[in-house]
N, C-alpha and C positions, 0 to 999 in steps of 0.2 A: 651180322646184326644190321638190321636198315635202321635208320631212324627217322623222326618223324618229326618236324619241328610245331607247335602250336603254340596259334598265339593268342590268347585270353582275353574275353572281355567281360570290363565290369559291369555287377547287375543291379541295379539297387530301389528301394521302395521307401516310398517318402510320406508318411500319414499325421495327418495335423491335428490333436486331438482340442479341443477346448477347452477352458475348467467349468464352461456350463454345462457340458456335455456330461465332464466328469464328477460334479458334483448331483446332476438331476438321474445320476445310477446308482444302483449299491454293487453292483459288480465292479471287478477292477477292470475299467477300459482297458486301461495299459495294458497288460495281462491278457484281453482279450485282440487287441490290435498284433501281439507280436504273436498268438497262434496263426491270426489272419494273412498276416506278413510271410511268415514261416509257411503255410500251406498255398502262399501265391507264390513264393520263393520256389519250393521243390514243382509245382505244376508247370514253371517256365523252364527249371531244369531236366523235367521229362517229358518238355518239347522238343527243346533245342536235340535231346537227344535222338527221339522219333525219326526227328526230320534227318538222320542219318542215313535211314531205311532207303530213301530217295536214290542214293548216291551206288547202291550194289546193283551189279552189272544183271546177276542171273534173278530170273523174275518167274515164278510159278501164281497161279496157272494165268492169270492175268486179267486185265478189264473186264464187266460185265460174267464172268464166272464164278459159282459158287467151290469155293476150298475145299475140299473133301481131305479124307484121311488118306487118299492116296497121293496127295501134293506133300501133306503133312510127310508120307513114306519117303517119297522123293528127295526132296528135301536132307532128309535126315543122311539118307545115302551119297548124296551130292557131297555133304558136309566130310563123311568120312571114306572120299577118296583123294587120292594124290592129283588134285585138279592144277596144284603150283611146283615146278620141281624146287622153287625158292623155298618154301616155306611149308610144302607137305598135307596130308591132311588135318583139319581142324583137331588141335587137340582136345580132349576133356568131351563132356556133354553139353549138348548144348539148349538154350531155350529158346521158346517161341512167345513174341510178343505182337500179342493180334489187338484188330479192334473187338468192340464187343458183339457186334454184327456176325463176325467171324468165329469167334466160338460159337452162335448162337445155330451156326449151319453145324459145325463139328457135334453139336450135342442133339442136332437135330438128324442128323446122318446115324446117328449111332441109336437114337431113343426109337425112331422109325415115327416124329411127332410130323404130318404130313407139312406141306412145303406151298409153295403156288401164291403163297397169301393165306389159305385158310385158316382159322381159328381154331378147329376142333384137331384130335389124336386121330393119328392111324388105326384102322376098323379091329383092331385086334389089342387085348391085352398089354400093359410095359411088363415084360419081364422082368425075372429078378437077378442078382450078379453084377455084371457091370453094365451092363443099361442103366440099373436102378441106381451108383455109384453115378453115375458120369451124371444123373440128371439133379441129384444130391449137391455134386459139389461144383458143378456147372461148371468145370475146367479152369478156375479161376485159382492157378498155382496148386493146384489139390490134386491133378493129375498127372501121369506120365505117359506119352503116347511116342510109342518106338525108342523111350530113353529119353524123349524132350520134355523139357516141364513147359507147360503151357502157363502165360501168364496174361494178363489182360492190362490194356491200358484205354481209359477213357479220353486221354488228350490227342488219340490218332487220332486225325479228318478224314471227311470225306467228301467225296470231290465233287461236283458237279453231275455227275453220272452212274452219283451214288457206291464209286468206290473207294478202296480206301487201302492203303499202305502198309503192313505190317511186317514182319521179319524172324528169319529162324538164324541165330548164330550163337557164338563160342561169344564169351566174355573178351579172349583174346583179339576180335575182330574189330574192334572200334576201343579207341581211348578216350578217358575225359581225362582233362589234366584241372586240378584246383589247383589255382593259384590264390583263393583265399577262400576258406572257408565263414560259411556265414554268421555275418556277425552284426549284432544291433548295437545302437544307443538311443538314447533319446535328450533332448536338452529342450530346458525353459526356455519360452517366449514369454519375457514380460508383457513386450510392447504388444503382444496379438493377444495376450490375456489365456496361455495354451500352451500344449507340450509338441514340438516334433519327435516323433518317431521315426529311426532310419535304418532298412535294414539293407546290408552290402551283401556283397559275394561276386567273384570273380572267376572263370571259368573259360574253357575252351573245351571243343570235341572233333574227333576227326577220324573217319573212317582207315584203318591199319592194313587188314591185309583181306581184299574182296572176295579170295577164293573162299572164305572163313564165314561168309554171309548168305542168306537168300531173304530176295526179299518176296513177299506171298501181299501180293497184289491183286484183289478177289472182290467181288460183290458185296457191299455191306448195307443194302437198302435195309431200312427198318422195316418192322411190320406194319 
């Protein structure tokens, strides 16, 4: 057993509603400040995690190159050999968490939708089967490529040169520890004439065991 110590920091969002604000709506601000809250809350907590991908040693295929399905292959095989005599190969299946860039070459490699920058389709027919599937459901969690479920995350970056960080690993490879799950309140301001709204959460993450990770470090310019 190795262990792993993390140490957690708190995360919190402070929104100050008026009661002009709230009485010049028929919606319920409140109501609508704690989705607001909640949806900024999980977008910082699937940053912090992203910025994991950073920390894995082995890197496919790298700066300036487009991802193909045979990085994706790679990958997949790196995952399930004994690359650690501590800890063995990756157990379970595992996923891929790209940018959107990056699917958008994986469904362009597979549809045969030409590449370079152009706008139009490749001079020939989309077949039907899985071409016509994969350009359906755009790999967005819907797919399975060599047993990995591909999933997409809009809060990966990209960098200055147009690339961008993504990751193929087991669940087992990185930990989030909550140390408080998110929670609101809100309390009266007489004196400001308005309500605070406050919401917490507390958290740490930490990369566990690197043989168990790749990160896929590829091209993500837009069109």
């Amino acid at each position: 057993v190795t262990v792993r110590n993390l140490t957690a920091g708190e995360h919190g969002i402070l929104t100050f509603v008026s009661d002009k604000l709230k009485r010049q709506n028929n919606e319920n601000v409140l109501s609508e400040v704690g989705n607001m809250q909640g949806n900024a809350m999980g977008r910082l907590l699937e940053s912090d995690l992203v910025t994991l991908f950073d920390s894995v040693s082995n890197t496919l295929p790298g700066a300036g190159s487009a991802m193909t399905f045979y990085h994706i292959a790679g990958a997949t095989s790196y995952l399930r050999t004994d690359n650690n005599s501590s800890f063995g190969p990756a157990p379970g299946k595992a996923n891929a968490v790209l940018h959107p860039e990056q699917i958008r070459r994986l469904v362009q490699e597979v549809s045969s939708i030409q590449g370079g920058g152009t706008t139009g389709m490749a001079a020939q027919p989309i077949p039907t089967g899985l071409t016509e599937e994969v350009i359906e459901n755009y790999f967005r969690g819907n797919e399975q490529v060599f047993g990995t479920r591909i999933w997409e995350s809009g809060v990966i970056s990209r960098d200055g040169s147009g690339d961008s960080k993504g990751a193929m690993f087991v669940p087992q490879a990185f930990a989030l520890a909550m140390a408080l799950e998110v929670e609101a309140e809100d309390e009266r301001d007489i004196s400001l004439r308005g309500t605070e709204v406050v919401m917490v959460a507390e958290w740490g993450e930490s990369e566990v065991v690197d043989e168990w990770a790749v990160e896929l470090y590829s091209a993500t310019d837009a069109v």
